[in-house]
C-alpha positions as CSV (number, residue, x, y, z in Angstrom):
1,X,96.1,93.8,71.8
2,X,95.6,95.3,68.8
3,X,96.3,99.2,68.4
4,X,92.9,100.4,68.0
5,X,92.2,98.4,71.5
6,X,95.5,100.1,73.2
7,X,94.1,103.3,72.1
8,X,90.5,103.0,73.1
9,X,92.3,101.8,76.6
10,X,93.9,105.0,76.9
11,X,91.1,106.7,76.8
12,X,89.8,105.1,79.3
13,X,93.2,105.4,81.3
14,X,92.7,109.1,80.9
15,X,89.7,109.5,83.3
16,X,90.8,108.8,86.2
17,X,93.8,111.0,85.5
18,X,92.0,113.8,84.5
19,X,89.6,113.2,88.1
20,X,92.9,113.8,90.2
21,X,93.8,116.9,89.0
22,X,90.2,118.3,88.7
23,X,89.5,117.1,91.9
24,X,91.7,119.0,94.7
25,X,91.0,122.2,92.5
26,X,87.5,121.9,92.9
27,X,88.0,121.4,96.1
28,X,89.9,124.2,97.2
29,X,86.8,126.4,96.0
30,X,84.5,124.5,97.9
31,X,86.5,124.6,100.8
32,X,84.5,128.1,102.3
33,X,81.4,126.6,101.7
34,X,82.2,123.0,103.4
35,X,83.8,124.9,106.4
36,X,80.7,126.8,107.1
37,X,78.0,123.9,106.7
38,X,80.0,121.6,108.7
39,X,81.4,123.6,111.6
40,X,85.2,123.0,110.5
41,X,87.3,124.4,112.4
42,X,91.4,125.8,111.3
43,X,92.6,122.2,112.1
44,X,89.8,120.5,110.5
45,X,90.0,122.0,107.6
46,X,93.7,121.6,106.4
47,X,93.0,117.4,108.0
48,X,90.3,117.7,105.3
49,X,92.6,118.7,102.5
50,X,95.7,117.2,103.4
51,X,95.1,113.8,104.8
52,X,93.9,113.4,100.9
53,X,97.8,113.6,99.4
54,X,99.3,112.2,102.9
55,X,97.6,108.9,102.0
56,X,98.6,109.4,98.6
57,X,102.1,110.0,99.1
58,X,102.2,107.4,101.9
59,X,100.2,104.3,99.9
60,X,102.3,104.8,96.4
61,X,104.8,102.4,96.7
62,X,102.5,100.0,98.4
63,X,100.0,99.8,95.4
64,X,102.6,100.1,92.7
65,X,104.3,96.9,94.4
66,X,100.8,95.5,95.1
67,X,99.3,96.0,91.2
68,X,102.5,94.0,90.1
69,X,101.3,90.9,92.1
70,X,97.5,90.6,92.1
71,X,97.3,92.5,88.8
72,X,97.4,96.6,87.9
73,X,93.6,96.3,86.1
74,X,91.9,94.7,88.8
75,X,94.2,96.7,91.4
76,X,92.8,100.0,89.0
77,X,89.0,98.8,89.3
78,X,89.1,98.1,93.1
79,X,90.7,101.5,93.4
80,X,87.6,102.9,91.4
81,X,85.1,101.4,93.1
82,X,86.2,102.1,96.6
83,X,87.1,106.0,95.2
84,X,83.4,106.3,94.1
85,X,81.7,104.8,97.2
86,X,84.2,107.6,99.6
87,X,83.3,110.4,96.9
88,X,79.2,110.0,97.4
89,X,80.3,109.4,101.5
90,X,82.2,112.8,101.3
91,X,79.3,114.5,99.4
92,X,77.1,113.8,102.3
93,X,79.6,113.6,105.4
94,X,77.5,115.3,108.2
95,X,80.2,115.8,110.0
96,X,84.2,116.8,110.0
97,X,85.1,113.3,111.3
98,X,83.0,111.5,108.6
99,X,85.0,114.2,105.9
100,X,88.2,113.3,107.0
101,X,87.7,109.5,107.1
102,X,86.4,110.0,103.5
103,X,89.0,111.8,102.5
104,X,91.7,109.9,103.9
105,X,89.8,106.5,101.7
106,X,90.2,108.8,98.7
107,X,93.5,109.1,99.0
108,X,94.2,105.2,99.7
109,X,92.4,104.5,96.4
110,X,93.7,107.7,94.3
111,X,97.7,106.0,95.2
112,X,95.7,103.2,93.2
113,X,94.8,104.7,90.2
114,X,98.5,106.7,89.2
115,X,100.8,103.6,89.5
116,X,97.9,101.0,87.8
117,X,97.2,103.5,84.6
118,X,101.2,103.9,83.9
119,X,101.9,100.4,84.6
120,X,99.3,99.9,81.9
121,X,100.4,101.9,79.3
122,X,103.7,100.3,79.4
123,X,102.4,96.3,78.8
124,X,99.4,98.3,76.4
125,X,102.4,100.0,74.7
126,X,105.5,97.6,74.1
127,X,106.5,100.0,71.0
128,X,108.9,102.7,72.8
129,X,107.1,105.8,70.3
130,X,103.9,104.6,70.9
131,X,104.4,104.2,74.7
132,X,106.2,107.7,74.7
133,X,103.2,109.1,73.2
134,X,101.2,107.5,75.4
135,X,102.6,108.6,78.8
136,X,102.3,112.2,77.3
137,X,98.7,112.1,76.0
138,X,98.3,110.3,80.0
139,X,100.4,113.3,81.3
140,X,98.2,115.9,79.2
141,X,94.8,114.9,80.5
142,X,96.5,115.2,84.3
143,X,97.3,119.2,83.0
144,X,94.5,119.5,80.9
145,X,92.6,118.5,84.6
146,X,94.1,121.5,86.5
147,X,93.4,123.9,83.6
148,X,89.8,123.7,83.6
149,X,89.0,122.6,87.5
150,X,88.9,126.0,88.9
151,X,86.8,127.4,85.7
152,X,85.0,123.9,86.1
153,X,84.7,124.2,89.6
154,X,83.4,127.3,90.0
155,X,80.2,126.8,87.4
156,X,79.4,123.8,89.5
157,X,79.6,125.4,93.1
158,X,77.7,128.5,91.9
159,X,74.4,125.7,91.0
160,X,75.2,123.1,93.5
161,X,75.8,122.7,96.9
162,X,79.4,122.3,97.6
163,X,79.3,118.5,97.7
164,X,78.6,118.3,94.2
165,X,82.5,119.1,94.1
166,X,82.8,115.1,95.0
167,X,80.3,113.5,92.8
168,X,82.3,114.8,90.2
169,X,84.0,111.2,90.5
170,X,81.2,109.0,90.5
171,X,80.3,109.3,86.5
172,X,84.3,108.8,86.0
173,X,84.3,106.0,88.3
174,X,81.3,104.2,86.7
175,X,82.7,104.9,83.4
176,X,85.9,103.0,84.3
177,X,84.8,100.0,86.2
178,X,82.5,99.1,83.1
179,X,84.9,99.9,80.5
180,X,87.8,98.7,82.3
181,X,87.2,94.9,82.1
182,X,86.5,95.1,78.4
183,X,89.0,97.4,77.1
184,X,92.0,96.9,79.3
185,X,94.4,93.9,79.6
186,X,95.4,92.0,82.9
187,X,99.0,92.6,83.7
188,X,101.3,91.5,86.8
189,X,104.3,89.6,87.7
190,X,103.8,86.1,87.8
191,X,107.0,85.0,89.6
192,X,106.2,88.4,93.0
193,X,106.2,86.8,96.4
194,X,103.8,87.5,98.8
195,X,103.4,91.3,100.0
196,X,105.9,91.8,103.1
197,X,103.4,93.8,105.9
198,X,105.6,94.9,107.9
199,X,107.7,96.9,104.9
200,X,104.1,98.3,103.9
201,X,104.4,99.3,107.8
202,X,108.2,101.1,107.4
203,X,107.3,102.4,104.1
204,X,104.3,104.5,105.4
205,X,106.1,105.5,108.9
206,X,108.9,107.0,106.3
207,X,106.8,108.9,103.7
208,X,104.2,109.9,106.0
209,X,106.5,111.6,109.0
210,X,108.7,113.1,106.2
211,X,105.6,114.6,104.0
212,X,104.2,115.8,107.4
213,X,107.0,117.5,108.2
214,X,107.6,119.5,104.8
215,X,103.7,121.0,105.0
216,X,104.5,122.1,108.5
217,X,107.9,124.0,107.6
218,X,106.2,125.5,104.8
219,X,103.3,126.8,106.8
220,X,105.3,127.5,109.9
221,X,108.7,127.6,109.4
222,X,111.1,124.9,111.1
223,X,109.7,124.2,114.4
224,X,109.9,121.6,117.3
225,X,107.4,119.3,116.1
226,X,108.4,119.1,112.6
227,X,112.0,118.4,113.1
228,X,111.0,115.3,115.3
229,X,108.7,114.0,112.3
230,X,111.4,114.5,110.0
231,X,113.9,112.6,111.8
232,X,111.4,110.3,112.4
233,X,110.7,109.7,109.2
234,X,114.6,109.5,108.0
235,X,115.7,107.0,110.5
236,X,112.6,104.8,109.9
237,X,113.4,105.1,106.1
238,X,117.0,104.2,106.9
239,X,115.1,100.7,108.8
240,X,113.4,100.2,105.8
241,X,115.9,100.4,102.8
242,X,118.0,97.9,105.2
243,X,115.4,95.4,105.2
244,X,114.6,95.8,101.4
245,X,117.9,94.7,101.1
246,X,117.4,91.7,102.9
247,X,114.4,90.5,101.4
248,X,114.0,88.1,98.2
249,X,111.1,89.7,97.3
250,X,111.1,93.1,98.5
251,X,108.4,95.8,98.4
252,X,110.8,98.1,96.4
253,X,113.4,96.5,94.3
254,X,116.2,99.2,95.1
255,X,117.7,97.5,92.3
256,X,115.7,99.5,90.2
257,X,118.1,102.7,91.2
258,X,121.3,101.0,90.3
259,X,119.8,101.8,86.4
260,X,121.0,104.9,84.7
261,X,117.9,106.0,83.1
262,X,115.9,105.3,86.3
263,X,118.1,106.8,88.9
264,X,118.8,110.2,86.5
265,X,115.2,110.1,85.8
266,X,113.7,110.2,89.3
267,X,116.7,112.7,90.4
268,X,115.2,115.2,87.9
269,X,112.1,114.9,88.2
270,X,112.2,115.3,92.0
271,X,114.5,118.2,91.4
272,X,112.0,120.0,88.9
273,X,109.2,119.6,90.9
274,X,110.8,121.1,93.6
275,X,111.7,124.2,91.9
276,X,108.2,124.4,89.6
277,X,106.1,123.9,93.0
278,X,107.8,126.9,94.8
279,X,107.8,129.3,92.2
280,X,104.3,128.6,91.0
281,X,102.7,128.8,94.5
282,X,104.6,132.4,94.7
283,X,103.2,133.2,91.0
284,X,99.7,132.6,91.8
285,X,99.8,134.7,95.1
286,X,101.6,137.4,93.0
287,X,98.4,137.7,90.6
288,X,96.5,138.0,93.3
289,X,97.7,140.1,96.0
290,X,100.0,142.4,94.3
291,X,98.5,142.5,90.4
292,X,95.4,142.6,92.4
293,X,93.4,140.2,90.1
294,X,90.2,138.3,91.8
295,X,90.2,133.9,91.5
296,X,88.9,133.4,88.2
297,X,91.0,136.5,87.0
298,X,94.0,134.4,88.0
299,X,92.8,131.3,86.9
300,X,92.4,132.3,83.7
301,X,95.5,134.1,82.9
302,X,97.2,131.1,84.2
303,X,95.4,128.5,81.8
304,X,97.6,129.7,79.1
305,X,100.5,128.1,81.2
306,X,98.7,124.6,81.7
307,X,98.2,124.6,78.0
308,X,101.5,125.5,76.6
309,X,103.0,122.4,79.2
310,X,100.3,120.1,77.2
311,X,101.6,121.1,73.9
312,X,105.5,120.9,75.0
313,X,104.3,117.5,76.3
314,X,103.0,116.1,73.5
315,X,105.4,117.5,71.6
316,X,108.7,116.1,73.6
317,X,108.3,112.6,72.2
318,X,108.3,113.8,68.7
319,X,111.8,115.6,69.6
320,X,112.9,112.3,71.1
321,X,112.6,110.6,68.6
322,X,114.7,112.5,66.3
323,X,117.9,113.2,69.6
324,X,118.8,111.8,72.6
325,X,115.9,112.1,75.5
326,X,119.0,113.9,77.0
327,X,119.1,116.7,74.8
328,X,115.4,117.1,75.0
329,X,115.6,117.4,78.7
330,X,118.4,119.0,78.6
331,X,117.3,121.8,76.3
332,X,113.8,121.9,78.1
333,X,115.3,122.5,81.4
334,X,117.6,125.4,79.9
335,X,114.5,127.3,78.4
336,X,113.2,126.9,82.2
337,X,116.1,128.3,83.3
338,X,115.6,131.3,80.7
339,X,112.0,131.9,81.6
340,X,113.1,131.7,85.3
341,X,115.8,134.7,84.7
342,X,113.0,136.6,83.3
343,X,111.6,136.2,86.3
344,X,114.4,137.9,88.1
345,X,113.8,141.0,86.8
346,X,110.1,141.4,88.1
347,X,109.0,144.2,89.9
348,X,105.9,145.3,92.0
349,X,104.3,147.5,89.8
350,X,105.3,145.2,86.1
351,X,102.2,143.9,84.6
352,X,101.1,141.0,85.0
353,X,101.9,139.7,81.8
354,X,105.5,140.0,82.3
355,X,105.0,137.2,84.8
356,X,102.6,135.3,81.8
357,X,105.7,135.0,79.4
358,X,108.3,134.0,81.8
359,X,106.1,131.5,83.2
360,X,105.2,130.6,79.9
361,X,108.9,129.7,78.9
362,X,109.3,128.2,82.0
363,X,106.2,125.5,81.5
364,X,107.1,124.5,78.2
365,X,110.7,124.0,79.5
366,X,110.0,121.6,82.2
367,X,106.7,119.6,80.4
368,X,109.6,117.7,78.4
369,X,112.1,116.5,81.7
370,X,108.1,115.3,83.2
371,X,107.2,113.8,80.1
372,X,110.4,111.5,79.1
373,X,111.2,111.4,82.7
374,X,108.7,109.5,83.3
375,X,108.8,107.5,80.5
376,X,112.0,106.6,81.1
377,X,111.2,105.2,84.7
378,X,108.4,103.2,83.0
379,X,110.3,102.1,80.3
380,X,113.8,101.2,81.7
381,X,112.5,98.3,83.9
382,X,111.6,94.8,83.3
383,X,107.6,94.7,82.3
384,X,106.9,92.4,85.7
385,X,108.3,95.9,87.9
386,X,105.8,98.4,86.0
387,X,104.2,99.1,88.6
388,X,106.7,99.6,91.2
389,X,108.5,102.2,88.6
390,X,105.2,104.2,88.2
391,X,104.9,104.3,91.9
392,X,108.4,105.8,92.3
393,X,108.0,108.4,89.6
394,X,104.9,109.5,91.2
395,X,106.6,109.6,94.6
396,X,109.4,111.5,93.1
397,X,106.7,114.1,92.0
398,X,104.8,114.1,95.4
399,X,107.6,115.0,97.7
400,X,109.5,117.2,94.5
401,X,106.5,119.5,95.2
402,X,106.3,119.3,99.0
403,X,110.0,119.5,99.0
404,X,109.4,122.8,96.9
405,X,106.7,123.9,98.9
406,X,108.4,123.7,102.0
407,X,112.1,125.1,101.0
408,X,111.6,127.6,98.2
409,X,108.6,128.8,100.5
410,X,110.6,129.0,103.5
411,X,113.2,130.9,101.2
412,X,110.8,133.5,99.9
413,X,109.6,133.9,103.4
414,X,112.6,134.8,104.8
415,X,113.3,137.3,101.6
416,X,110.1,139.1,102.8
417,X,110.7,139.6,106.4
418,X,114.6,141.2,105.5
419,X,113.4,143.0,103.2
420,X,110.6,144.6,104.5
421,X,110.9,148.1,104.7
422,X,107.4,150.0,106.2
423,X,106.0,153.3,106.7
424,X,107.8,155.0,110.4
425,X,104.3,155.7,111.6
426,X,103.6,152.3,111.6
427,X,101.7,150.5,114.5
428,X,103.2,147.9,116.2
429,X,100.2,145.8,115.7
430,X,100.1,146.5,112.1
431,X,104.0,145.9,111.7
432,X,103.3,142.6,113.2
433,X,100.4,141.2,110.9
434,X,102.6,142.8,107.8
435,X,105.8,140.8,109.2
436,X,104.2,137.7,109.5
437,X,102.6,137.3,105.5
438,X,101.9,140.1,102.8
439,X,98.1,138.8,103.6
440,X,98.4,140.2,107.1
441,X,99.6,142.9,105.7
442,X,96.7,143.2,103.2
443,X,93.9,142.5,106.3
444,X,95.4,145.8,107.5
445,X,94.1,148.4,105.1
446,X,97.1,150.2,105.0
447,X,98.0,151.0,101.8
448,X,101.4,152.3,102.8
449,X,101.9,148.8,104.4
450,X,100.5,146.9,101.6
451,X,102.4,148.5,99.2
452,X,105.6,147.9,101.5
453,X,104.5,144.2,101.6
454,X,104.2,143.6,97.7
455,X,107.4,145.4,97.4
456,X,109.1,142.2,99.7
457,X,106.9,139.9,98.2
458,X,108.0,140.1,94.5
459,X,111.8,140.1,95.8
460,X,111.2,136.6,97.4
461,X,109.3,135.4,94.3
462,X,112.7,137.5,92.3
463,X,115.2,135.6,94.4
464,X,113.3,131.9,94.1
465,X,113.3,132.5,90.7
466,X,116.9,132.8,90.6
467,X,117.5,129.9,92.3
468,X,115.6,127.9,90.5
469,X,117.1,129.0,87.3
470,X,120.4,128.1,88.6
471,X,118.8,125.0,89.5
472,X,117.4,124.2,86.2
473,X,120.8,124.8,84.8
474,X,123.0,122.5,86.7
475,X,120.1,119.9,86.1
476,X,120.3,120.3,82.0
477,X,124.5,119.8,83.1
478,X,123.2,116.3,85.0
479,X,120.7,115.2,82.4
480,X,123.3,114.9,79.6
481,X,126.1,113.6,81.8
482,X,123.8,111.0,83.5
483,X,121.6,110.5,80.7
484,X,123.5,110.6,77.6
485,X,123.1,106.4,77.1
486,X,120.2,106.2,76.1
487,X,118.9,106.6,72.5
488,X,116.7,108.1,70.5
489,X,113.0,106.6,71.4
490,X,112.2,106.0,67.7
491,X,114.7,103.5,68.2
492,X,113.8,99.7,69.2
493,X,116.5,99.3,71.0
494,X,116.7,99.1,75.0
495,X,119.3,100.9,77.5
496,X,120.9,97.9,78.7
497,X,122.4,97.8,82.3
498,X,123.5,95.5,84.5
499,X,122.2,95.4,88.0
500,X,125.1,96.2,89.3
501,X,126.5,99.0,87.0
502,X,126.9,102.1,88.8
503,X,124.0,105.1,88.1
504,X,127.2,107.7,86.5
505,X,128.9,105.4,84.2
């Protein structure tokens, strides 16, 4: 296709990117409003928001498998369509159970849309540059998405009933299914078996369990129930990897692991969400219940940080091109580590803007490991597998932030309770609430307390910091050593690996 096509394409590409990223902001402000008209009650409303990325996480590698044998357009369109019929369902569910089985369809077709759109790019884009670029114009729109969804969102709630938070996918889903067919090619694997079921079956009862299990520790600490989903979920995945093995044509090619660029790739990306997820849940809280700035206050002092990761993203092919995509990641997850040692030295009472600049290095930093990463995953495997790479780097980046959730949360939470230090005329009730979150301790209305808790509070977020920054560093350490093969991607020429070369040559 010619480039002015490929181009056009992307644009098009773009849309339902952009619709992911908007939509669970917007959604997280309509959430008070939905509760209330609908009766949902605690459980209700975190099925309503979570059975959303459950399916997500759980149907990735089944669509990115499927795309590659019926085709990744028309897997894209069906995706569209059925994401545009469960949006107008959820704008006028009457009832929680109708909400969740909407939601839990919007999930199926969103694991449609991420794996389709980058398997895409890479047969749209057969130039390495241009398909660089690509991925990080694509990987823009997704930031660009959550940088103007709360500000978006909250325009639209304050007119509109809070179902209007879901149409917001219908115009981009129209959009898409008539441009699709005209602007986008037809891509798949020509020579892919049929689909195995039953390794659709394993894959799900791995992911799901396992994803299950991280939003429960991070909510509630380890606990009974979560440790049985997570060793559910492990030996299950163990069932699973054993058949893959077995199979001629498996649902993942684990293969695809025994390549440098891939393995390395996924690694990092997994380990950088991790550590961006955790501290970046415990930065927004900070704005808002120490700094004491309202929603939109926080929202907008942290769009600064969505836009300095688009610039850094479109900026990290350009570096590419001129040094190793090692270097670049490299060097991008040392500044992290730099604006994460900032970090360390925040206090209760430091304003707010301290927080700003070391977050601020610390986007820019890790926009270039997301950036090439996934380009690399893309890029590194044979054109027929596109879509089975693309599901994998956006599985490594689901569980990298539920993974982060879950253990730098846990981490921070544990920092708060040890170091909690408050008032000696305490109540034993108030102690309690303030023990169990600094937002108990705000429901109080102790300002002894309170003050007590946001002292705690920023020497969790202080301590996750730290760890991440040491994780960041022994990362930049990995990228070179495991990385350091692969050229420059102004260059034409490919990383070539046997299938049975080992990941740390």
């Amino acid at each position: 296709m010619t480039d002015r096509c490929a181009w056009t394409g992307l644009a098009v590409l773009a849309l339902p990117t952009l619709l992911l990223s908007l939509d669970m902001s917007v959604l997280y402000l309509a959430l008070p409003a939905m509760s209330a008209d609908l009766d949902l009650g605690p459980t209700e409303q975190l099925w309503a928001m979570d059975v959303y990325g459950f399916m997500i996480a759980g149907f990735l590698v089944t669509m990115g498998t499927l795309g590659d044998r019926i085709g990744r357009r028309r897997l894209l369109l069906v995706g569209g369509a059925a994401f545009a019929v469960a949006s107008v369902v959820a704008a006028f569910a009457d009832s929680a159970a109708t909400l969740i089985a909407a939601r839990a369809v919007l999930g199926v077709a969103g694991a449609t849309l991420m794996p389709s759109t980058l398997a895409l790019i890479s047969s749209m884009f057969p130039d390495p540059r241009a398909r660089a670029t690509a991925i990080s114009i694509w990987m823009s729109c997704f930031m660009g998405g959550m940088t103007v969804g709360p500000l978006a969102g909250g325009l639209l709630l304050e007119a509109f009933w809070w179902g209007a938070a879901f149409l917001l996918g219908v115009p981009v889903m129209v959009v898409l299914l008539i441009a699709g067919p005209l602007l986008l090619p037809e891509a798949r694997d020509e020579v892919a078996g049929r689909l195995d079921l039953a390794s659709v079956a394993l894959s799900l009862a791995t992911v799901l369990p396992v994803v299950y299990a991280l939003k429960e520790f991070a909510t509630a600490g380890p606990h009974a129930a979560g440790l049985v989903a997570l060793g559910v979920g492990l030996v299950v995945g163990v069932v699973f990897v054993r058949r893959q093995l077995r199979l001629d044509d498996p649902l993942l090619d684990l293969r695809l692991f025994r390549r440098r660029a891939v393995a390395g790739a996924l690694g990092l990306n997994l380990a950088g969400g991790v550590v961006m997820a955790g501290t970046f849940l415990l930065a927004t809280q900070w704005f808002q219940l120490v700094a004491g700035l309202s929603v939109l206050e926080a929202g907008l002092v942290l769009a600064p940080l969505q836009l300095a990761m688009i610039v850094a993203t479109l900026a990290a092919p350009r570096f590419a091109g001129r040094f190793r995509p090692a270097h670049v990641i490299a060097g991008g997850l040392l500044l992290g580590a730099l604006g994460l040692t900032v970090l360390t030295g925040l206090a209760a009472d430091s304003s707010p803007w301290l927080l700003v600049g070391a977050f601020l290095l610390t986007s820019m930093g890790v926009a270039a490991p997301a950036a090439l990463g996934t380009d690399l995953v893309v890029g590194s495997v044979p054109p027929e597998k596109a879509g089975s790479a693309g599901a994998l780097s956006e599985t490594s980046g689901e569980m990298g932030i539920a993974l982060g959730v879950a253990t730098l949360g846990s981490l921070a939470a544990v920092v708060y309770r040890s170091t909690l230090t408050l008032p000696g005329t305490t109540s034993t009730p108030t102690a309690d609430a303030a023990r169990q979150s600094i937002e108990g301790a705000a429901r109080t209305g102790d300002p002894g307390v309170l003050a007590a808790a946001q002292t705690a509070f920023t020497t969790g977020l202080a301590t996750t910091a730290g760890v991440g920054a040491t994780v960041f560093a022994v990362l930049a350490v990995v990228a070179v050593r495991v990385l350091r093969a692969v050229p420059p991607i102004a260059s034409t020429e490919r990383e070539t690996v046997r299938d049975d070369e080992p990941v740390a040559a």
